[in-house]
C-alpha positions in Angstrom: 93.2 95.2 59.7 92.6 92.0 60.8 89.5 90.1 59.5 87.2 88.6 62.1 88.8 84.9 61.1 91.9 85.7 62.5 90.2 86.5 66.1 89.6 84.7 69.0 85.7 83.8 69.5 83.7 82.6 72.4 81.4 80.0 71.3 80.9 78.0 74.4 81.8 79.8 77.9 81.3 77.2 80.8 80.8 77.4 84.6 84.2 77.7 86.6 83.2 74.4 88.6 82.8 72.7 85.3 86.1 74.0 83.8 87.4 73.0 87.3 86.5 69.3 86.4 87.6 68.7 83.3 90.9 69.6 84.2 90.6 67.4 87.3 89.5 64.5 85.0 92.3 65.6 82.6 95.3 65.5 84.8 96.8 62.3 86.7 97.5 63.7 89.9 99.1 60.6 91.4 101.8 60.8 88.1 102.2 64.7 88.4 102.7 65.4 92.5 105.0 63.2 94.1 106.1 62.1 97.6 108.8 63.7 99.1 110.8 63.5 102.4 111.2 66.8 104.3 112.5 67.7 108.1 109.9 67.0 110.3 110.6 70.6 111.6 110.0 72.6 108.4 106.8 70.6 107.7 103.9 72.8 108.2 101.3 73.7 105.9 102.7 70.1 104.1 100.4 67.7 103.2 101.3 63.8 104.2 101.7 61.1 101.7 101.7 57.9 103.8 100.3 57.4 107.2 102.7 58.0 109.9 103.2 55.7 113.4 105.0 57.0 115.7 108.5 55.8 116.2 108.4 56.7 120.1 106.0 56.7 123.1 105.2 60.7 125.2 106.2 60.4 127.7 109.1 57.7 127.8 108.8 56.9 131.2 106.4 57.3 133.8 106.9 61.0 135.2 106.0 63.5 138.0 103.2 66.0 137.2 103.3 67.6 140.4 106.2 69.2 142.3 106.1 67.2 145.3 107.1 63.6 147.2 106.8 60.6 145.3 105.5 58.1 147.2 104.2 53.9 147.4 100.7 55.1 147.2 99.4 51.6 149.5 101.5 53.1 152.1 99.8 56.5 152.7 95.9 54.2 152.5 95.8 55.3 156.3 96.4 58.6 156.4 93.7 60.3 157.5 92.8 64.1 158.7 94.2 64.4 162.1 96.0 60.6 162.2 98.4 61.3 159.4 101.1 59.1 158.1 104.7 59.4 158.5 107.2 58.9 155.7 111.1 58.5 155.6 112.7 60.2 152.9 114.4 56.9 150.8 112.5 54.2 151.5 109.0 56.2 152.3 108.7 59.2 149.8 111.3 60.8 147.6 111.3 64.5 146.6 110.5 64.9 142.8 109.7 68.0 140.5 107.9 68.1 137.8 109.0 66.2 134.9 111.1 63.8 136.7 111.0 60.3 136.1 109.0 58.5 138.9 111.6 56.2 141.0 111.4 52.8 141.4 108.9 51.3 143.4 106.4 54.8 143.2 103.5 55.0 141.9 101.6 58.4 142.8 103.1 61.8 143.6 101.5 64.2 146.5 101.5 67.6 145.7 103.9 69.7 147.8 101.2 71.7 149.4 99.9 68.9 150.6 102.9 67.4 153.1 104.1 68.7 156.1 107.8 68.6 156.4 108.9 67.0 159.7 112.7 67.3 159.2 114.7 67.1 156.5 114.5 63.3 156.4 110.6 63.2 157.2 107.3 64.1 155.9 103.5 63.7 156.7 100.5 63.3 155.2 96.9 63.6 156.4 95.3 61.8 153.2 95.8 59.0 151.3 97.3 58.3 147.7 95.7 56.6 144.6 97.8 54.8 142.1 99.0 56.8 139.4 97.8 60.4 141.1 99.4 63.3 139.5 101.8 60.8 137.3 102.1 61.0 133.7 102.3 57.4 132.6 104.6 56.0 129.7 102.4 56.4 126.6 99.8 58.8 128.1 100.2 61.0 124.7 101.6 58.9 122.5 101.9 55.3 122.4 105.0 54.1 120.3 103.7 52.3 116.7 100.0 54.2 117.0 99.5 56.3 113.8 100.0 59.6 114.5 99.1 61.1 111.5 96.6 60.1 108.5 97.9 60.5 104.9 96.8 63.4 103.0 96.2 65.7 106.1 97.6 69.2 105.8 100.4 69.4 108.6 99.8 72.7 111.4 102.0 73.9 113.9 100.8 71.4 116.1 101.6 68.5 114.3 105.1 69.4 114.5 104.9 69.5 117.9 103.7 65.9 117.9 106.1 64.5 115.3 109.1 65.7 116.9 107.8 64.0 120.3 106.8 60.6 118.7 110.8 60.8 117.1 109.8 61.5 113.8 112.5 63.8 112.4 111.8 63.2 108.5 108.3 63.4 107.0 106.8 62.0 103.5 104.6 64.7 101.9 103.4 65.6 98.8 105.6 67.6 96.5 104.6 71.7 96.3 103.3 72.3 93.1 105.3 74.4 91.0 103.8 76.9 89.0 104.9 79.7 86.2 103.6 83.1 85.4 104.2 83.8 81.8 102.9 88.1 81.5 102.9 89.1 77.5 102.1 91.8 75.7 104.2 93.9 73.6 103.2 97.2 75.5 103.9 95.5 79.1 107.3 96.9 80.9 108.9 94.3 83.3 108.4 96.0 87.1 111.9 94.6 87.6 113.5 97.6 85.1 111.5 100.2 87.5 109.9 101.8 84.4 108.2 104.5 83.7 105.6 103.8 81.0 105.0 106.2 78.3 101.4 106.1 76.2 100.4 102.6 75.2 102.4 101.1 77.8 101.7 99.4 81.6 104.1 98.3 84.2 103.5 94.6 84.9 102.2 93.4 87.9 99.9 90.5 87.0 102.5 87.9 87.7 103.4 89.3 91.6 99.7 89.4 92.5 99.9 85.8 91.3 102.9 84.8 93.2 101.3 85.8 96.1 98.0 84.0 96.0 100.0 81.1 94.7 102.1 81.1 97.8 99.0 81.9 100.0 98.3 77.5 98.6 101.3 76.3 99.4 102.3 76.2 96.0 105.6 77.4 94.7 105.7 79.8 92.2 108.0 81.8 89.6 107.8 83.9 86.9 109.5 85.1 83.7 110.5 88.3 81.5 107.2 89.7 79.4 107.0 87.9 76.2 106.3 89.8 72.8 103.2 89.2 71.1 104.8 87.0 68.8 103.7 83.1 68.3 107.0 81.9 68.3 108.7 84.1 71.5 105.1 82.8 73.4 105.6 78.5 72.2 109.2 78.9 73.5 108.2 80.6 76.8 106.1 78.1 77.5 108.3 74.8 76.1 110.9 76.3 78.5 108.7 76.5 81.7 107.6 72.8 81.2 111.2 72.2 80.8 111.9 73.7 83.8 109.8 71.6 85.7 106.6 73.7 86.3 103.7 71.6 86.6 101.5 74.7 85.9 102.0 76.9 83.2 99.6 80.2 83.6 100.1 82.9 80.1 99.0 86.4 81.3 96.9 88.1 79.4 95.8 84.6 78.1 93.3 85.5 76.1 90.8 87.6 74.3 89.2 88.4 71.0 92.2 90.1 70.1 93.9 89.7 67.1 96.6 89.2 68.8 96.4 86.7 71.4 98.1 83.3 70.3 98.0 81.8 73.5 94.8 79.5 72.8 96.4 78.6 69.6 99.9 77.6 71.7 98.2 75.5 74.0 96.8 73.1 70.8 100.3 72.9 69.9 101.0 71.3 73.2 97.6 69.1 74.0 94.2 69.1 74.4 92.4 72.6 74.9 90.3 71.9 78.0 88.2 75.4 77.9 88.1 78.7 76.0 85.9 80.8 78.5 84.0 80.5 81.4 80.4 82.4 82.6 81.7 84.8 85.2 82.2 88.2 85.0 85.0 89.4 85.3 87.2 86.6 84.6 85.6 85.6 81.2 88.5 85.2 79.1 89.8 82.1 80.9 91.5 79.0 78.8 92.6 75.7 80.3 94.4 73.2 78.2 96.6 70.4 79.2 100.0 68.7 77.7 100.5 65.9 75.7 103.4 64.1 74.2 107.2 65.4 75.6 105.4 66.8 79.4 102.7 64.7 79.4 99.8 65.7 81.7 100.8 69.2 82.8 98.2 72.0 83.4 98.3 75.2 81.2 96.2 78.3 81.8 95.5 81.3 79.9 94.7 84.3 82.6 93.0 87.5 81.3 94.9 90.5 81.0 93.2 92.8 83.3 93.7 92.6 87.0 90.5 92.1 88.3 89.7 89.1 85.8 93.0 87.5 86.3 92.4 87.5 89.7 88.8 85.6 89.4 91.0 83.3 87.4 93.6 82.5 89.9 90.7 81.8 92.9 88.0 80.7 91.1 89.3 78.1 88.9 93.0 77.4 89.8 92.9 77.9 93.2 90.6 74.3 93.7 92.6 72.8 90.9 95.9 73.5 93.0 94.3 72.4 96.3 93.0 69.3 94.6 96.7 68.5 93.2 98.2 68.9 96.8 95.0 66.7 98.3 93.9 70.0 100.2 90.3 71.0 101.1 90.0 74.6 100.3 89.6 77.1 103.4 86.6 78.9 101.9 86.2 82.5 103.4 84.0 83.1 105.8 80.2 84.6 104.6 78.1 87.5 106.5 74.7 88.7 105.7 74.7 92.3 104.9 72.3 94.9 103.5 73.1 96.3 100.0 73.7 100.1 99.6 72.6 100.8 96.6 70.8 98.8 93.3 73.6 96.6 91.4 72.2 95.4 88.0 73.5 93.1 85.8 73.4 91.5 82.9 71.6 87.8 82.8 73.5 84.6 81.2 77.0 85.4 83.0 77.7 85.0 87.1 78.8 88.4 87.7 81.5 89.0 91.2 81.1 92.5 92.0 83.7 93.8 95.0 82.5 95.4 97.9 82.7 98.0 100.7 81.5 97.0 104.4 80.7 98.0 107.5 78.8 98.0 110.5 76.2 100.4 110.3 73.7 100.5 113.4 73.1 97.1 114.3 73.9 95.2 110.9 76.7 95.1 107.9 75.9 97.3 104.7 77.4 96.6 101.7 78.4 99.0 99.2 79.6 97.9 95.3 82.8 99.3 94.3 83.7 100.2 90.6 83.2 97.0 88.8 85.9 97.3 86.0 87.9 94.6 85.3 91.0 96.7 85.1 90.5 98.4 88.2 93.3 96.8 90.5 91.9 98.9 93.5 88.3 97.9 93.8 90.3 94.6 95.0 92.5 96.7 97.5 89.9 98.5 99.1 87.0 95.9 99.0 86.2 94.1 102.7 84.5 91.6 100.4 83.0 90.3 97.0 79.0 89.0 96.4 78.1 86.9 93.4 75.7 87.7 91.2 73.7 84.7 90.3 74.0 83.9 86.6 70.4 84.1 85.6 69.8 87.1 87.6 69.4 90.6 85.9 70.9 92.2 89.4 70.0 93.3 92.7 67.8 95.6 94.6 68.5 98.4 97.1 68.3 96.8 100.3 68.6 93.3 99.3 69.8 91.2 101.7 73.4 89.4 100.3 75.9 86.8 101.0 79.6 88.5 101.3 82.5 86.5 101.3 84.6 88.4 103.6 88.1 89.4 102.4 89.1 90.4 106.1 88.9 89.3 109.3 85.4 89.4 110.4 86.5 91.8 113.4 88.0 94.0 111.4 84.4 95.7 110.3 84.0 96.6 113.9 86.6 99.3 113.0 85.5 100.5 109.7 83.8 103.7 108.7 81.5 103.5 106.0 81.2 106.8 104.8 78.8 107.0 101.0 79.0 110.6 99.3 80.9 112.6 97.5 84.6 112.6 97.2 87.5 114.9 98.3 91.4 114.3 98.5 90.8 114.9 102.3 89.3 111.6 103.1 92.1 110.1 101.8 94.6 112.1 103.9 91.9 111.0 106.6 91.8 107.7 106.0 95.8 107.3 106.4 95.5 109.7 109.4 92.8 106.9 111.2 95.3 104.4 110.6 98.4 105.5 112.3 96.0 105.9 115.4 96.9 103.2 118.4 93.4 101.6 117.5 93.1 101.8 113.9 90.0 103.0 112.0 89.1 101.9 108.5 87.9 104.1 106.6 85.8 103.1 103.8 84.5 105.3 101.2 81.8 104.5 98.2 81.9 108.2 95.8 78.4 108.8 94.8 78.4 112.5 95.0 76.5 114.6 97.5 72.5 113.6 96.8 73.8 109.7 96.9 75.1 110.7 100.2 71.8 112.0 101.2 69.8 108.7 99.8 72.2 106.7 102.0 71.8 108.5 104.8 67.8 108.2 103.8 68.7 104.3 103.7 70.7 104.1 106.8 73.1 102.9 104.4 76.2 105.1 105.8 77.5 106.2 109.1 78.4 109.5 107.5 77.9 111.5 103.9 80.3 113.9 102.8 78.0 116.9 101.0 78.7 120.0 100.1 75.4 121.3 98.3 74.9 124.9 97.4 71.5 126.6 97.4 71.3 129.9 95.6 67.7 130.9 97.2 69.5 130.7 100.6 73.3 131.6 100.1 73.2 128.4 102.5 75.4 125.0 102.2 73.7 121.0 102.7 70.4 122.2 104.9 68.1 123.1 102.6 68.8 119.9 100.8 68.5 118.2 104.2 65.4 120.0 105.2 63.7 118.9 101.1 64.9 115.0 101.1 65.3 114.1 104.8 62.5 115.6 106.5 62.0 114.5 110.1 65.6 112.9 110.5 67.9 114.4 112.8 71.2 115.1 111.4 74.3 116.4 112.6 75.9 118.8 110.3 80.0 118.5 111.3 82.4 120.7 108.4 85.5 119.5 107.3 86.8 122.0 105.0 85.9 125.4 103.4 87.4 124.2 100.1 88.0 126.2 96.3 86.4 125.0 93.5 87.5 125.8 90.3 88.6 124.8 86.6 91.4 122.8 86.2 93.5 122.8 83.0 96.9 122.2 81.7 99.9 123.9 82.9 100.4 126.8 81.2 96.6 127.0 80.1 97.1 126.6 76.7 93.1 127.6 75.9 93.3 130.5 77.7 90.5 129.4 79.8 89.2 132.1 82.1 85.4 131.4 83.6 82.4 129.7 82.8 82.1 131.5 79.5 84.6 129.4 78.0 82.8 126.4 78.4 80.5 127.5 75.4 83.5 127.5 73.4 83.4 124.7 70.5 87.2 124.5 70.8 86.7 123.5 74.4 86.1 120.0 75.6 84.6 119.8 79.0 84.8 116.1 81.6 82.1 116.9 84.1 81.2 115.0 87.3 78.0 112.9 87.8 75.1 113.3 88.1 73.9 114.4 91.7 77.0 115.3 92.9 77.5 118.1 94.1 80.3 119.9 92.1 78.0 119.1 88.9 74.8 121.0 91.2 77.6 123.9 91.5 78.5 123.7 87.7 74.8 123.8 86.7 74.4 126.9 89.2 76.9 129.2 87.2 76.1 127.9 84.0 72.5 129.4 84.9 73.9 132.4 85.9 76.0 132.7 82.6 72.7 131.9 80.7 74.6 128.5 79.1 72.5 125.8 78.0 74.3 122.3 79.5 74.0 121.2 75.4 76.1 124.0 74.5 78.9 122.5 76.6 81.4 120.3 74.6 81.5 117.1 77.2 78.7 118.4 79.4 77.6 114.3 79.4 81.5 112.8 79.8 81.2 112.0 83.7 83.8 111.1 86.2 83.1 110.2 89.8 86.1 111.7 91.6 88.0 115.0 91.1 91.3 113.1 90.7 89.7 111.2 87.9 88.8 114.3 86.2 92.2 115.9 86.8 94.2 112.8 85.2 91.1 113.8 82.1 92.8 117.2 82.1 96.3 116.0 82.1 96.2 113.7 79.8 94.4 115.9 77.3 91.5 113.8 77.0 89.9 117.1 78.2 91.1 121.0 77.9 89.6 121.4 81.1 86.9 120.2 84.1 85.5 121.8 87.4 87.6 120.2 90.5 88.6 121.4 93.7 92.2 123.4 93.6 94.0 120.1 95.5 93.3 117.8 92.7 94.8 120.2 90.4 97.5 121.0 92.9 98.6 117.5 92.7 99.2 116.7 89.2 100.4 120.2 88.6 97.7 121.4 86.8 96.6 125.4 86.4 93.6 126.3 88.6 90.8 128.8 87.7 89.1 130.0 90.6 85.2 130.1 90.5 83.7 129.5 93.9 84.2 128.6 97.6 82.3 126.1 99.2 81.3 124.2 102.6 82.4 120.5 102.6 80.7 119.0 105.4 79.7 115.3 106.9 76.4 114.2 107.7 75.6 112.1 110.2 72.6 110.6 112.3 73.0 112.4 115.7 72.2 109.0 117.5 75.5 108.4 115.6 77.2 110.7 117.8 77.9 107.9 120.8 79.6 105.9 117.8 83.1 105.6 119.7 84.6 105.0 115.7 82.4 108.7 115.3 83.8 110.1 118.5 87.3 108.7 117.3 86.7 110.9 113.9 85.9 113.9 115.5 88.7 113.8 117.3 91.2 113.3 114.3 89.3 116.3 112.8 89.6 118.6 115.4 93.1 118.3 115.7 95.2 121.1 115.2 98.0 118.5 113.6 95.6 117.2 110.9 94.0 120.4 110.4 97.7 121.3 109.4 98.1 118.4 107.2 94.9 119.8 105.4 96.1 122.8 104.6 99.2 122.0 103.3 97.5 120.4 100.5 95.9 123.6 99.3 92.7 125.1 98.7 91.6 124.0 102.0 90.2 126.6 104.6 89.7 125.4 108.5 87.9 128.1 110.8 84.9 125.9 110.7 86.2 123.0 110.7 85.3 120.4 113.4 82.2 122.8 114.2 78.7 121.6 114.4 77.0 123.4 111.5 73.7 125.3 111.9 71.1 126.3 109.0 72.0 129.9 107.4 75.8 129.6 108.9 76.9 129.7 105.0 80.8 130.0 104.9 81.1 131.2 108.2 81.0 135.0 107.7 
């Protein structure tokens, strides 16, 4: 075991902006990025090195902006409504089109609509010309020698437009800057092989997220093979990336207080460390170093491991490191106010990013936090946006109002769905459903389990709350709930599914696992759901009924948040079995134990109702195609589904 020595240990994290900064006053940008000459054609999103002039005047000549006659414009001055002027084709007027060069001796065009054709040889006119009327004079756009172009401006489609019109054909610009991913890890698979990873192991996928964003810059960027943990295979990755050319070298997984990560200790062997940690969460493990001796001056990175923090990495700190290099002013993302779901705290000392899910909700944006673990590669797939947790804050208040640094278009929230509550594989079959639709619908989806639906829906925090509460006084689904936390708010009750709940356990059900009576079992380990929702409210029902106390079940306190998550529990054999509706199980081929049937429904504010994205929903879910789609997933039942519920409707019998 290794002795606390031979880890890596945080003594000073720094701001991003500061880390940003010292590599700026580290690097010699003018030495690294150099000019280079490119076709004026294939320049855009190129950032100029010199000023440019233009080598031609637009237009070259003076030209006809009209169809019409050109004409002597001092010999139409007397023309006059009702005492026109007559012209001779030749010496008088000549016909030109637009475009055409304006002959000798003319100096104004009159629009076509505005002559009266005598004969083929003579025209009239019943007003007079001015000079240069509807002519396009030599130099009007461009005048030959005039810069065109200052240096360091970022070229847009535009400005191709204009160089190829002035006759510039070849363009100086900066150089791209070339970067290198460099994943390691001993337990990561290259995603080239197409692996399958067994325990221990993970498919890498840092490196293409990063090639992405890189190229999303205007940078170009490559990567290599995963590099074993091993000091040597790491130094050698690296010397040959600098070889190559790269004037950014970024090690994946770059550093940590694991034992072994040798990346900060690689970096010394090249330069100057620069930073060993910054104050933002996730993201944390972030080193910047720089080279000295054989590749003088080049930039080295160490990126975290996990996704998420890698990810903070690449756009908090080398994103305006990159843009500096190429002299480009970074695009920011565009910022709405919105209203935050539910309370995010956090801890004070670190800047904290939490993702986020929004919509419109009534007449303004709500924000909901996704899962905030820095492994979790799909809180950055299905946020909208991200908020920043100030560093000396300990977190924020239900309700608060937030900055959010959109992700996506700012029209694209018109078309989400926020729906808070509790989860089912449905709204995922939904969700794919509302985007194949002509006019796509977003759905969103925060799982918070059936009373966190309700508190939204208390909050106006949701357009619509999946529940599917059971009250054993009534023998009735979601009302009574409705009736005891949301008095005097009028609801609209719509189901989705008559669904099976059950215990899921491995194939073959090697516990022999047969009801809730197991579940006091000491050779039984239970993963439960969380608190509020409502598959936890069912658990607790029949655990009542089977007189069990909750402390006599083994894992009664491990909590998951979705019924997939517990499932993947129960597969993996981190748990003999959990209570889950019979499509989780269904999908990872898991053994189902029938215990109860119960109403899924959604919730809504009935002022809701005129919602178009609502009206669009109902639709979907009255369909007899996705209806269809539901069932074949199993353990879904539809004769109420669709339906407006009523109080004491149950399960429909």
């Amino acid at each position: 075991m290794s002795s606390t020595d031979d880890r890596n240990i945080y003594l000073s994290t720094i701001a991003p902006a500061e880390a940003v900064q010292r590599a700026k006053n580290s690097l010699d940008r003018a030495a690294l990025i150099r000019p280079e000459l490119v076709p004026a054609h294939e320049s855009c999103g190129r950032v100029t090195s010199a000023p440019i002039f233009a080598r031609c005047s637009s237009p070259t000549f003076h030209s006809a902006a009209m169809d019409g006659i050109a004409v002597a414009s001092a010999a139409t001055f007397a023309a006059r409504e009702g005492n026109p002027v007559t012209l001779a084709k030749g010496a008088g007027f000549v016909p030109v089109n637009t475009g055409h060069p304006l002959p000798q001796g003319m100096d104004a065009v009159v629009m076509i609509e505005h002559v009266e054709q005598v004969d083929e040889n003579t025209m009239r006119i019943e007003a007079p010309a001015f000079p240069w009327q509807h002519v396009r004079r030599i130099g009007e756009d461009i005048v030959a020698t005039e810069l065109l172009l200052p240096q360091n401006h970022t070229l847009s489609a535009y400005d191709v437009g204009a160089l190829l019109a002035a006759g510039i054909f070849e363009v100086s610009v900066w150089e791209r800057v070339r970067l290198t991913f460099i994943p390691t890890g001993d337990e990561v698979l290259d995603f080239t092989a197409c692996p399958t990873p067994q325990a221990g192991q993970v498919i890498e996928s840092n490196s293409q997220v990063f090639r992405a964003i890189a190229a999303s810059w205007g940078a170009l960027a490559s990567h290599t093979a995963p590099v074993p943990d091993k000091p040597e295979a790491l130094r050698a990755a690296v010397a040959a990336a600098l070889a190559d050319g790269a004037h950014v070298v970024v090690v994946g997984a770059g550093s940590s207080a694991g034992s072994k990560d040798f990346t900060r200790a690689t970096f010394e062997s090249f330069g100057q460390l620069l930073a060993h940690g910054i104050s933002v969460m996730p993201g944390k493990p972030t080193v910047l170093g720089v080279t000295r001796g054989l590749f003088e001056g080049r930039l080295l990175v160490g990126a975290p491991g996990y996704p998420v923090s890698a990810v903070v990495c690449l756009e908090d700190v080398l994103e305006p490191i990159v843009r500096w290099l190429m002299r480009q002013a970074s695009p920011g993302r565009p910022t709405i106010t919105a209203r935050l779901a539910r309370k995010t705290p956090s801890r004070p000392g670190m800047e904290e990013i939490v993702r986020l899910a929004v919509g419109k909700v009534g007449e303004g944006f709500v924000a909901a936090p996704l899962a905030r673990g820095a492994g979790l590669i799909t809180s950055l797939t299905k946020a909208q946006a991200i908020m920043r947790i100030p560093t000396q804050s300990e977190g924020l208040a239900q309700d608060a109002l937030i900055e959010a640094e959109l992700l996506v278009p700012l029209a694209g929230l018109n078309a989400v769905l926020m729906h808070i509550g509790s989860h089912d594989n449905i709204l995922d079959l939904l969700a794919n459903e509302l985007m194949g639709l002509a006019e796509p619908l977003s759905l969103v989806s925060s799982h918070v389990g059936s009373m966190g639906g309700i508190t939204a829906l208390k909050n106006g925090s949701a357009l619509f709350a999946g529940c599917h509460l059971f009250d054993p006084e009534t023998g009735d689904f979601n009302f009574p709930f409705l009736e005891k936390h949301l008095p005097g708010l009028e609801l609209t009750v719509i189901n989705l599914a008559i669904r099976h709940q059950g215990l899921m356990v491995r194939p073959g059900n090697p516990k022999n696992i047969s009801g809730v009576a197991d579940l006091a079992r000491a050779d039984v380990a239970f993963i439960n759901r969380q608190r509020g929702a409502g598959t936890r409210i069912l658990l607790d029902h029949h655990l009542t009924q089977a007189g069990i106390a909750p402390q006599a079940v083994r894992g009664y306190d491990r909590e998951e948040y979705t019924h997939m998550a517990v499932a993947v529990n129960v597969l993996t054999g981190a748990a003999d079995c959990g209570l889950g509706i019979f499509a989780a199980a269904k999908a990872l081929g898991l053994d189902f134990v029938p215990l109860a049937r119960e109403r899924y429904d959604l919730i809504l504010p009935t002022a809701y109702l005129a919602d178009p994205r609502i009206q669009t929903l109902r639709e979907v879910i009255g369909s007899a195609q996705f209806q269809q789609r539901m069932r074949e997933l199993g353990g879904y039942d539809t004769p109420l589904t669709g339906k407006i519920m009523m109080p004491g409707m149950g399960l429909g019998k």
